[in-house]
N, C-alpha and C positions, 0 to 999 in steps of 0.2 A: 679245268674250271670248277671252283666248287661249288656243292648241291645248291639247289634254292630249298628253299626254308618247307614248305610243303612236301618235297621229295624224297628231303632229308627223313620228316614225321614214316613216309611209307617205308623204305629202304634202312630205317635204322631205330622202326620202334621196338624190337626186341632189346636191341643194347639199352635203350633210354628205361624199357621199365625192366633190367637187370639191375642198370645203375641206381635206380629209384628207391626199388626193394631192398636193395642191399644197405641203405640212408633208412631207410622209412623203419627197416627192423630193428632202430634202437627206441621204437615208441611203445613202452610198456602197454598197451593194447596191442601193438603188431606183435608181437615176438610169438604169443602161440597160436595166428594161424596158419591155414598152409599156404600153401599157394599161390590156388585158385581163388579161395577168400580176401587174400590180402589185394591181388591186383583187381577183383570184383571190374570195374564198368572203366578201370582205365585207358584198357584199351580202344574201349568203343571212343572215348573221350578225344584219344589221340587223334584215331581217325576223323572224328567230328573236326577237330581243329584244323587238319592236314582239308578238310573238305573246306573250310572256311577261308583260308588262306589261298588258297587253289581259284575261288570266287572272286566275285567284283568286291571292290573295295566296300560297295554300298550295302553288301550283303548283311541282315539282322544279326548280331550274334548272338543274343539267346534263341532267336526259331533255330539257328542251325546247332547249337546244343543238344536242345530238345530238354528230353528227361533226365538227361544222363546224371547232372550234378544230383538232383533231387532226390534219386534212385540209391544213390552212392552214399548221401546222408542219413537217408535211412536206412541201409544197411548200417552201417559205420555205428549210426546210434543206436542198433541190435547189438552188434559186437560188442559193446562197451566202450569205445573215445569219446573223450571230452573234445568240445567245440573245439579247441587248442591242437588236439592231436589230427582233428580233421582239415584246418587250416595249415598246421603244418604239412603235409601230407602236397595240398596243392604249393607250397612253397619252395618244399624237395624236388617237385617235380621240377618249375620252372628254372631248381639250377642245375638238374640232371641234362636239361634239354639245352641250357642255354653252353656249357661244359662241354657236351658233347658235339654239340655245331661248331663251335670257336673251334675244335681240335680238328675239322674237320675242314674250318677257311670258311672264315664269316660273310656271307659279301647274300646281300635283299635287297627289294625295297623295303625303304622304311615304311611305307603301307602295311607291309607283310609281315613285320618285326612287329606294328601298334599292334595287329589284325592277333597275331600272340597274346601277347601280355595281355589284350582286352578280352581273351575267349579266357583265358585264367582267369583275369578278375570276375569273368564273370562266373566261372561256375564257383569259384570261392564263395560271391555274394550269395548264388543260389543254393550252396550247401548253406552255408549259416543261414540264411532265412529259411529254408528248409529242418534246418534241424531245431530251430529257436522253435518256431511251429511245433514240430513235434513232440518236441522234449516239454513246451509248456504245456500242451494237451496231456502228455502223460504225466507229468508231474501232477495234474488237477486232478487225473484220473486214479494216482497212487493217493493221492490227499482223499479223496473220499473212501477211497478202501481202506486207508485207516482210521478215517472216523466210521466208518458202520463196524470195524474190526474192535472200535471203544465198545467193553462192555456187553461180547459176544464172544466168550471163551469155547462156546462148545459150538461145531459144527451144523447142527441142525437150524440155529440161530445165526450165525455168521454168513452161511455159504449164501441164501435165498438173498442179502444186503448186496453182496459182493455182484452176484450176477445181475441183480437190476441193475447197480453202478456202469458195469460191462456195456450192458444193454442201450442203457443211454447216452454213454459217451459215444459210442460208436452208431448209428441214426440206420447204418442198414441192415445192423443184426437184428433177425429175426427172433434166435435162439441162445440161448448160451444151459451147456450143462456139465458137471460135475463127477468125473467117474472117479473111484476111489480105490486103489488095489486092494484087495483080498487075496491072497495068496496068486494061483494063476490067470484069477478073475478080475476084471473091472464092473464094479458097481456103482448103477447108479445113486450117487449121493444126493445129487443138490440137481432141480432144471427148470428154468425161467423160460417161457414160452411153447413147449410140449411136454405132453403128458406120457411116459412111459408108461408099460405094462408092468405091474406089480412084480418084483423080485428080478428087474432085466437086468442080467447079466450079459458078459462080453468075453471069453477067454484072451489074454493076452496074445499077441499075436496073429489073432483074427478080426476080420473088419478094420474099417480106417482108424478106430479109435484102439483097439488093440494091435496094430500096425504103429500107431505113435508109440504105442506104449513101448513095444519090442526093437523097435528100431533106435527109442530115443532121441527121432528128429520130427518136425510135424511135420502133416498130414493133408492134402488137400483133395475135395472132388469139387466138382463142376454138378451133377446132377444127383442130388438121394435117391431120386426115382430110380435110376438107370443104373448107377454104378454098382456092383455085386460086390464091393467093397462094405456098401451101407447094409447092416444089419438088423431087424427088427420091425415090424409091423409100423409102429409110432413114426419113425424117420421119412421108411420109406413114404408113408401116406403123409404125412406134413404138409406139401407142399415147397419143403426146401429145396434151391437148388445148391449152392454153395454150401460147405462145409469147409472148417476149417479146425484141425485138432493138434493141441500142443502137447506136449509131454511134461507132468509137473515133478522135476528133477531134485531132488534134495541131496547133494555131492553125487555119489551112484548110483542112491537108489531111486526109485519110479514110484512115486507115490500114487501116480493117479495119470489120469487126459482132462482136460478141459477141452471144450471143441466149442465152436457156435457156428450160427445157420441163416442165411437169407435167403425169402424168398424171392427176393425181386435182382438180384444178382446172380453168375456162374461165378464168380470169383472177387476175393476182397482186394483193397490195394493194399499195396507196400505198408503202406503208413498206420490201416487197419487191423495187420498181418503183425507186424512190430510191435504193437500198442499190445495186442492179447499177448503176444511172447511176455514182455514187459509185465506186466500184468497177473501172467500165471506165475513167474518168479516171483512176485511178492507174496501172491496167493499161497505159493510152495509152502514160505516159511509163515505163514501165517497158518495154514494147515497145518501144516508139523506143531506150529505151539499148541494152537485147539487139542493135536490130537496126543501130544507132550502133556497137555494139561488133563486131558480123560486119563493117559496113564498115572498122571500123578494121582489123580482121584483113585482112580483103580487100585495102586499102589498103596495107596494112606487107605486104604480099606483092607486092603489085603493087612497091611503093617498092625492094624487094632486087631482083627479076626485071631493074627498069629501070636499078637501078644498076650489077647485071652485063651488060645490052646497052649499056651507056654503054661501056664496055669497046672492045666490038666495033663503033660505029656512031657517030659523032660525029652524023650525022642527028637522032639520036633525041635530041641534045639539050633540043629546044622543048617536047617530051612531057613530057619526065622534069620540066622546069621547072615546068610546068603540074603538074604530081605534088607535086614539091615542096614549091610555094608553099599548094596547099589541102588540106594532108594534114593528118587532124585531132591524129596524133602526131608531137612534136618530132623532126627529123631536122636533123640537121647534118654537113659535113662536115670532115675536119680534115687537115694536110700529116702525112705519116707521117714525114717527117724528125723537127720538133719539137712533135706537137701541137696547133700553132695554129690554129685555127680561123680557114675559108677560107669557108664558107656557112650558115647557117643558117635553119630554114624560118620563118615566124611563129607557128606552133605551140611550135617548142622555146625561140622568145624570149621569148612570153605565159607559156610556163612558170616561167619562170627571174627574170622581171618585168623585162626589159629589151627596147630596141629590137633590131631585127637590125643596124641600126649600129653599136649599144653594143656587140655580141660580136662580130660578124667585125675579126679581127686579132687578139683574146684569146686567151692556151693556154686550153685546155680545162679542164686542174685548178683556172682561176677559179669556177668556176662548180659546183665538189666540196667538201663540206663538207669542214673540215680532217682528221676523223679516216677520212675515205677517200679523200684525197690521195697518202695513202703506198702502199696497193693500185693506185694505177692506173696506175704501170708495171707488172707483172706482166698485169692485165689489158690492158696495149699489146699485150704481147710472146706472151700467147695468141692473141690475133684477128689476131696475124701469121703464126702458125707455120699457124693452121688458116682452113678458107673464112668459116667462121661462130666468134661466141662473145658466151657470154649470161651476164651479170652484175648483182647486184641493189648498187647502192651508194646515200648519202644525196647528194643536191645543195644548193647555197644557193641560195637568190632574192638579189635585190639589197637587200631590206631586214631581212638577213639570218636567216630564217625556213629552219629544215631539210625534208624531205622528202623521202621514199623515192623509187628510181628503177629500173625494169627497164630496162636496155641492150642494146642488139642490135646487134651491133658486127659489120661485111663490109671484109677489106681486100683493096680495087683494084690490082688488079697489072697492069703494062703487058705486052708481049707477049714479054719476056723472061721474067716470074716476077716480078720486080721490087714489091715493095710500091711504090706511088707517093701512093695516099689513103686513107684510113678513111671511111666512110659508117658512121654511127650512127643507131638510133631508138630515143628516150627517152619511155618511157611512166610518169606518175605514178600510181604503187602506195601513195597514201598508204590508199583506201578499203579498199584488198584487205589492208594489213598490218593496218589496224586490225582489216575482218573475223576474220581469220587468227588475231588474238593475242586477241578474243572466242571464237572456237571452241574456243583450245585452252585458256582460259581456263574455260570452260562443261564442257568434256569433262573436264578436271581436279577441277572442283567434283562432276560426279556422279559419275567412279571414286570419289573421298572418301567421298560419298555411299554408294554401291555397299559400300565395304569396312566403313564403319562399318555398316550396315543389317545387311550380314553378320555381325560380331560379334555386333551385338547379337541376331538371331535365334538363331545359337548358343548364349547364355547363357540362354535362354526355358526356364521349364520347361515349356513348352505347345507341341505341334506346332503349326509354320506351314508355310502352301504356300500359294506367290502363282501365280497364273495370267494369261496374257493373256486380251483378248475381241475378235473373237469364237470364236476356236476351242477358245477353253479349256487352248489347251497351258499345263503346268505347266512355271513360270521356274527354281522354286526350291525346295525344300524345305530345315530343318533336321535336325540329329543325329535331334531329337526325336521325328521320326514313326517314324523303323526303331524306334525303343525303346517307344513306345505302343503302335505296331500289330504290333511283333513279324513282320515282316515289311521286306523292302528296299521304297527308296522307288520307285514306279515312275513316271519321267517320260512321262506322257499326253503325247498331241501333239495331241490333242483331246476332247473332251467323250466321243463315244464309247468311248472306253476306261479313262473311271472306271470302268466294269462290272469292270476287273482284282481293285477294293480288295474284299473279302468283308464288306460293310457289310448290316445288318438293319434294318427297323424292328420295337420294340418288338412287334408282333406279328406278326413273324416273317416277314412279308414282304421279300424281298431287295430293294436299292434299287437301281432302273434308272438308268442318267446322269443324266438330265435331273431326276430328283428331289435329287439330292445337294447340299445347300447350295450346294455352289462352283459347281455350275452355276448353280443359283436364281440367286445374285448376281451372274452373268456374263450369265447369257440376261435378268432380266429386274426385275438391278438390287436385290431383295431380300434385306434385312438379317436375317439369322439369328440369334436369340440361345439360346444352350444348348438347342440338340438335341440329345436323347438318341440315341445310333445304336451297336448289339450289333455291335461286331467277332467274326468266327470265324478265330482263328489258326486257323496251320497244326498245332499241336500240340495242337487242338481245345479248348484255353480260349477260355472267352466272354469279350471285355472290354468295357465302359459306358465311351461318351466323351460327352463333353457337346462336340457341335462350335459353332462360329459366325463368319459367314464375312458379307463387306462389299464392295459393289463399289467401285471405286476410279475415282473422274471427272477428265477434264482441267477446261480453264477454261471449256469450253461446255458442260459437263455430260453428254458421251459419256463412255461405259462403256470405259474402255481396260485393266481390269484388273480384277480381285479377290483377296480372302484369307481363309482359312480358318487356325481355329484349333482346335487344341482337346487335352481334357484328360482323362485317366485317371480317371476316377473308379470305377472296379469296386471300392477297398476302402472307398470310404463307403458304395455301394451294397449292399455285404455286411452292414456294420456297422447299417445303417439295417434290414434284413431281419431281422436277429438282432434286433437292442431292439424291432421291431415284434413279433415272435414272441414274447417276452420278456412285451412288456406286454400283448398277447391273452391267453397262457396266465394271466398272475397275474389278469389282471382275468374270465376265464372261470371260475378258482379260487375267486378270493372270492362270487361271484353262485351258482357251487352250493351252495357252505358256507355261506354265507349262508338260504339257500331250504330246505336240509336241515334247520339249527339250527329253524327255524321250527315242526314238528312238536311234538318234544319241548317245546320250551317251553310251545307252547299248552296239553302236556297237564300241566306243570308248573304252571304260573297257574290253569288250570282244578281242580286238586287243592288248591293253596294255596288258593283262592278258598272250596272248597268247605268246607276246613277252619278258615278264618276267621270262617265263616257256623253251626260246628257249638256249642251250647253244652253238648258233654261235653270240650271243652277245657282245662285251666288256661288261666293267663295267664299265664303260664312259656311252654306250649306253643304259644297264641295267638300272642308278643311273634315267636316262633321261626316259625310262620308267617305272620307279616307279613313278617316278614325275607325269607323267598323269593320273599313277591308282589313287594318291589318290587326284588330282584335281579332277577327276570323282569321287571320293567317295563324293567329298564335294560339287559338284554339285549335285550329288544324291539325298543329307540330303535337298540341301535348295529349291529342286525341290520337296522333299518328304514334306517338310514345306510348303511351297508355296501351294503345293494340298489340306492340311490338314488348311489353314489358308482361303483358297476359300470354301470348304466342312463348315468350321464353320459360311463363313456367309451367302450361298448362298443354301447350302443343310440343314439347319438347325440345323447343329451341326457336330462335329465329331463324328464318328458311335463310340459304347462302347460295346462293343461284351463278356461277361463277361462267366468263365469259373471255376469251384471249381479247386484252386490252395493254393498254399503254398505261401506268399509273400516274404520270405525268401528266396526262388530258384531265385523270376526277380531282389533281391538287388543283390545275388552274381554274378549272368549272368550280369548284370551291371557292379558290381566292374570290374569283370574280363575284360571284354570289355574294361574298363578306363585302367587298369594296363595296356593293351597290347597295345594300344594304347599312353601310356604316361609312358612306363617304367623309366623313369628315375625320378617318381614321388612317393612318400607315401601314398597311400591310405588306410585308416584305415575302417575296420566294423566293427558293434557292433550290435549283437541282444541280447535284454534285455530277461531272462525266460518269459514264456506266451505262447499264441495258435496266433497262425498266418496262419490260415485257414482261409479262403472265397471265394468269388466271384467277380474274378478279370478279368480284359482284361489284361491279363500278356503283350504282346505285349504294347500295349499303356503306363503302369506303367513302362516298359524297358526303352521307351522314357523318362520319367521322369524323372527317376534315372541317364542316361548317360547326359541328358541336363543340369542339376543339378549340377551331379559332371562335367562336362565339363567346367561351367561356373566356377565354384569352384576350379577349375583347370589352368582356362585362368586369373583371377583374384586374384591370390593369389601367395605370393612370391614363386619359384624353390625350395627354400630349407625346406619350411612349406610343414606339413602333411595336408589333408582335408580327414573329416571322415565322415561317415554314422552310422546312432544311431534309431534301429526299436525298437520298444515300445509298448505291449499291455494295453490301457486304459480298456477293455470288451467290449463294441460295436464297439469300434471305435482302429483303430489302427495309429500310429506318424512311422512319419518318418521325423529325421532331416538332416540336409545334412549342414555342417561346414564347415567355412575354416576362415584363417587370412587374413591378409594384410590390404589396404586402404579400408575404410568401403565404401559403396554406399553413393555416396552424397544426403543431405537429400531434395532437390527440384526434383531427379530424382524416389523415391520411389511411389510417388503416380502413376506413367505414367510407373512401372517396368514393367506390364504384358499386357501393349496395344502394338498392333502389328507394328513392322516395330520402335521400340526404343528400344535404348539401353543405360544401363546405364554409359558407359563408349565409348569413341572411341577407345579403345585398342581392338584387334583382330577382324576377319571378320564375315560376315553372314549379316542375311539378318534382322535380330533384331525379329524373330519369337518364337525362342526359348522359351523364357518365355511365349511367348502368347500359343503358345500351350499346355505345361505344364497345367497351368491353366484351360485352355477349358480340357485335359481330366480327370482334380483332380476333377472340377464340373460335368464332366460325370457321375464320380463316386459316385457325388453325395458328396462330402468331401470338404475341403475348403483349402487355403493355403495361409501363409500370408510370412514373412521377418523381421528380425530386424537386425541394421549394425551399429553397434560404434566400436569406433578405441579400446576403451580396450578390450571390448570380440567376435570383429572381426562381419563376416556374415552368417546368419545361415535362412535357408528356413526351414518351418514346414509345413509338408503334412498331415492335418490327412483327414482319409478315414474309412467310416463304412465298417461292414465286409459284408453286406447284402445289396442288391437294395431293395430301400425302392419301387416300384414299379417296371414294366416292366423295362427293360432296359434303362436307360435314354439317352438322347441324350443332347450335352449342347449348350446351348445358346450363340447365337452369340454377 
């Protein structure tokens, strides 16, 4: 029987990654490592898969992975493979694996076969996401090392850029430092976060960092304290515990260690480990040019010093030659009679794209692009009068290509005075002018920058003030803030001295630095929006700003600035005080007058009542006491409205008292109420089958149904019916309420159910009715809308859940 697929992975992963390797070594990255480097985390890989397969079907495939893919691409992208080479790599595999099964008698579940291809795809996805990760990290992280390596040729200027660069890519190094070979010693050159002891050296080969060096692979500890590896008072006492030191390789020689330190870690990850490898490689050859470019200084020092003891020593000829011929900047020499060029070194031939054959016996102005041909007699005729003279002109190569050239031009005089030779040394300034004409290119773009920014903050009607971080000095204020805050602006130099601005919070406590928006956003990145905060002029008006203020991030999401804005608002604040005072006092008004009127009527109804009931009346006298009962009843209703339209703005709502009923019982006690009241009218009901139980404030939904059909009633022609139509949806229950006639005009619908309007001037009240319908359909938590055209007349729809979605609600005013 053959293997199962799982089995297969235990029993035959030797053959599978022989097969592999031996595919995989034609990937220009694989070919020169060994081994062990090349199969790095496959094995574990296999195993993983083999343990997946082995599992339930439901098993996660990346927890049973793990780290492995992630591991693997960061390695892979320390070796040097393109995303390509690392994709391939898992593609070999799965036909090394799928080759080697078939030979062996295919036969799984296809569960077992998905449970394959999907552990593959996935650590494919998790290498490529892993290494897109890391590679953009490090590429941002190479991008700033060579922009601080713009314009910093010499070491002591470069190194201190690079290692803050380090420092803040990587969030938990503590340290990063610079050692530099000197013969068997490493010295320290460059260290961002500790302070060495003056002149500390390291012999190679001793300590972690002369351990890299001698070994030429890096270096790790766990403790500075503890490990007798760490060398040096400084380290030891640090505080660090991790260390991590690379070797900076330039083909075979060792130029140096790089190392860095944290204290709040035993060890960096992979990807932190990777990142400084990466890193010190660039670093290599950017040190080698620094320190290519001191020799070249050195050398063009030495080249003048030699060409004036040539003067004085014909000895010193066989030196100076030697000088000459391996000096890495062009030197040539030229007859001061005409010109012509008498030596030249290989440097200034390679320059120019010719042999030193080809130019000695040439004038000089061969080899001068045409439009600075015509300058260099004047420049002859300077480097004669004086010892030295320094000129920047364009040269030609031989296939005729321009570039920039610095000259350093000495003329030899014999021992009369006598000009007899010129000695020149020509350095190609093409990198430095492109720098040069990018810088000033960049500096021109942000003044633009700068002067518009300023405009346009001038024109703001809103105070702005930008600040750096972390000190908090203010860069910049507009017009704006002297004229808010009534007050000049005062440029802080730091955080501590916001305390100057006379800022309040709402309850009158004064605002210390660290609370004031701009710092919030400065110390700790938080977005402010419309904070209220009570200025106290000096002329002892209060004024209300609404501030809010944004921290401002580079491209690694450091805080390198913030801004604060903000706006006057003290006369809406007034305005808003006055209409709040405004609608208390009217709405305190009507809830007495209302409560008052209540008395007297009672005892009016109670006396009509009694005299309706008496039979030594006429019916003259009767007709005249009915007349008052139901003026009283209709003062009742709009005294009972009136109460319930002060309760919804003044008590929070109108109370909703809610009670298991039947909603079917408050439509007919409604109808019936309308009939007796309007007998000589058609009132139609209609309940649809369904459950019409819940939890109602029957009382309040009574009001509903009679304001409803009242209006339905008062607005619709004598001879038309108006009907009522209940309706079970299952949570929610309809109620419509119909009638004909002239439809609602369509500019009074939006304003139907604000209080104190009505849609029409026909008949009395006090225009409540709607309003309060509404406040207790949203007590209920239900909604109600209206629609009114002349063909299918107007129809109100109430729907209402059958359950309080919480406590009891109360509705909003």
């Amino acid at each position: 029987m053959a293997p199962r697929l799982a089995e297969f992975f235990r029993t035959h992963r030797d053959a599978i990654l022989e097969a592999w390797e031996a595919e995989v070594r034609q990937l220009p990255a694989a070919q020169s490592l060994s081994r062990t480097a090349l199969r790095d985390h496959l094995p574990l890989l296999l195993d993983s898969i083999a343990r997946l397969i082995s599992r339930s079907p439901e098993t996660e495939v990346a927890a049973e992975l793990g780290s492995v893919p992630d591991v693997h691409a960061l390695e892979r992208l320390g070796e040097g493979f393109d995303l390509r080479q690392v994709v391939t790599e898992y593609r070999l595999l799965r036909r090394c694996v799928l080759r080697l099964w078939a030979a062996q008698g295919f036969t799984d579940t296809w569960e077992a076969v998905t449970l394959f291809h999907e552990a593959v795809d996935e650590a494919v996805a998790a290498s490529v996401s892993r290494y897109m990760q890391v590679r953009e990290r490090t590429l941002q992280a190479l991008d700033r090392i060579s922009a601080a390596a713009i314009g910093s040729p010499d070491l002591p200027a470069f190194l201190p850029r690079l290692l803050e660069v380090l420092r803040e890519t990587v969030p938990v190094v503590d340290s990063v430092t610079v050692l530099v070979r000197e013969g068997d010693f490493l010295r320290v050159e460059s260290s961002v976060g500790i302070t060495f002891e003056e002149d500390f050296r390291v012999r190679v080969g001793e300590g972690f960092a002369g351990e890299a060096a001698s070994s030429r692979q890096p270096t790790t500890v766990r403790d500075a304290a503890t490990d007798a590896r760490v060398l040096g008072q400084a380290l030891r006492g640090s505080g660090l515990r991790a260390l991590y030191a690379v070797p900076l390789l330039l083909g075979d020689e060792v130029l140096g260690v790089v190392h860095m330190g944290s204290r709040a870690s035993h060890e960096f990850s992979d990807e932190d480990r990777l990142l400084l490898r990466t890193m010190a490689a660039r670093t290599t050859s950017m040190i080698a040019r620094a320190q290519a470019h001191a020799r070249e200084q050195v050398a063009r020092t030495q080249a003048e010093q030699s060409m004036a003891r040539l003067r004085a020593s014909e000895s010193q000829r066989e030196r100076w030659e030697e000088i000459f011929t391996h000096l890495g900047v062009g030197v040539a020499l030229a007859r001061s009679e005409d010109n012509v060029l008498e030596d030249v070194n290989p440097a200034f031939a390679q320059m120019h794209g010719y042999t030193r054959e080809e130019l000695i016996g040439r004038p000089l102005v061969d080899v001068f692009a045409p439009e600075s041909r015509a300058v260099l007699a004047r420049h002859v005729a300077a480097a004669s009068s004086k010892l030295h003279h320094e000129y920047e002109s364009m040269h030609l190569r031989k296939d005729g290509s321009r570039f920039p050239v610095l000259t350093h031009v000495t003329a030899l005089r014999d021992a009369s005075g006598k000009v007899v030779q010129r000695a020149g040394t020509f350095l190609d300034i093409t990198q430095r002018r492109t720098a040069e004409l990018e810088r000033q290119r960049l500096l021109a773009d942000i003044e633009a920058e700068r002067s518009r920014l300023a405009t346009l903050l001038e024109q703001l009607p809103a105070g702005v003030i930008l600040a750096e971080a972390p000190s908090g000095r203010m860069l910049m204020g507009n017009r704006q803030v002297e004229s808010i805050l009534g007050m000049p602006f005062i440029q802080a130099d730091h955080i501590g001295e916001y305390s100057a601005y006379p800022g309040f919070h709402l309850d009158g406590r004064p605002y210390t630095p660290e609370e004031w928006p701009l710092a919030r956003a400065l110390l700790g990145g938080e977005v402010v929006q419309g904070e209220e905060i009570e200025f106290r002029r000096s002329d002892r008006q209060r004024t209300a700003v609404l501030c809010s203020s944004a921290p401002i991030r580079d491209r690694v999401g450091q805080i390198v600035a913030a801004v604060v804005t903000f706006v006057d608002v003290t006369p809406l604040r007034r305005a808003e005080a006055a209409a709040r005072q405004a609608a208390e006092f009217g709405g305190k008004l009507i809830g007495i007058v209302s409560h008052d009127l209540r008395n007297p009527l009672n005892a009016i109804h109670l006396s009509a009542t009694q005299l309706l009931h008496s039979e030594t009346l006429s019916a003259r006298d009767q007709r005249a006491a009915a007349r008052v009962a139901k003026s009283t009843d209709r003062m009742k209703r709009m005294i009972s409205e009136l109460l319930d339209f002060t309760r919804g703005r003044l008590g929070g709502g109108i109370p909703i008292h809610r009670t298991t009923g039947d909603l079917r019982q408050v439509l007919r006690q409604g109808v019936e109420e309308l009939e007796a009241a309007w007998p000589e009218r058609n009132v139609r009901l209609r309940a649809e089958p369904g459950r019409y139980e819940g939890e109602w404030d029957a009382d309040r939904l009574l009001q509903v149904v009679t304001n409803l059909g009242s209006n339905a009633l008062q607005y619709s022609p004598p001879d038309t019916a108006i009907s009522f139509l209940l309706r079970d949806t299952g949570e929610m229950v309809e109620l419509e309420v119909h009638n004909g006639g002239s439809p609602i005009p369509a500019e009074a619908l939006p304003h139907l159910f604000d209080p104190f309007r009505r849609a029409s001037s026909e008949g009395g009240g006090l225009g409540l009715g709607l309003y309060i319908v509404e406040q207790v359909v949203k007590g209920h938590g239900g909604r109600i809308d209206v629609t009114s055209t002349e063909e299918a007349g107007t129809t109100f729809r109430v729907i209402l859940p059958r359950m309080a979605a919480t406590a009891p609600a109360l509705t909003a005013s």
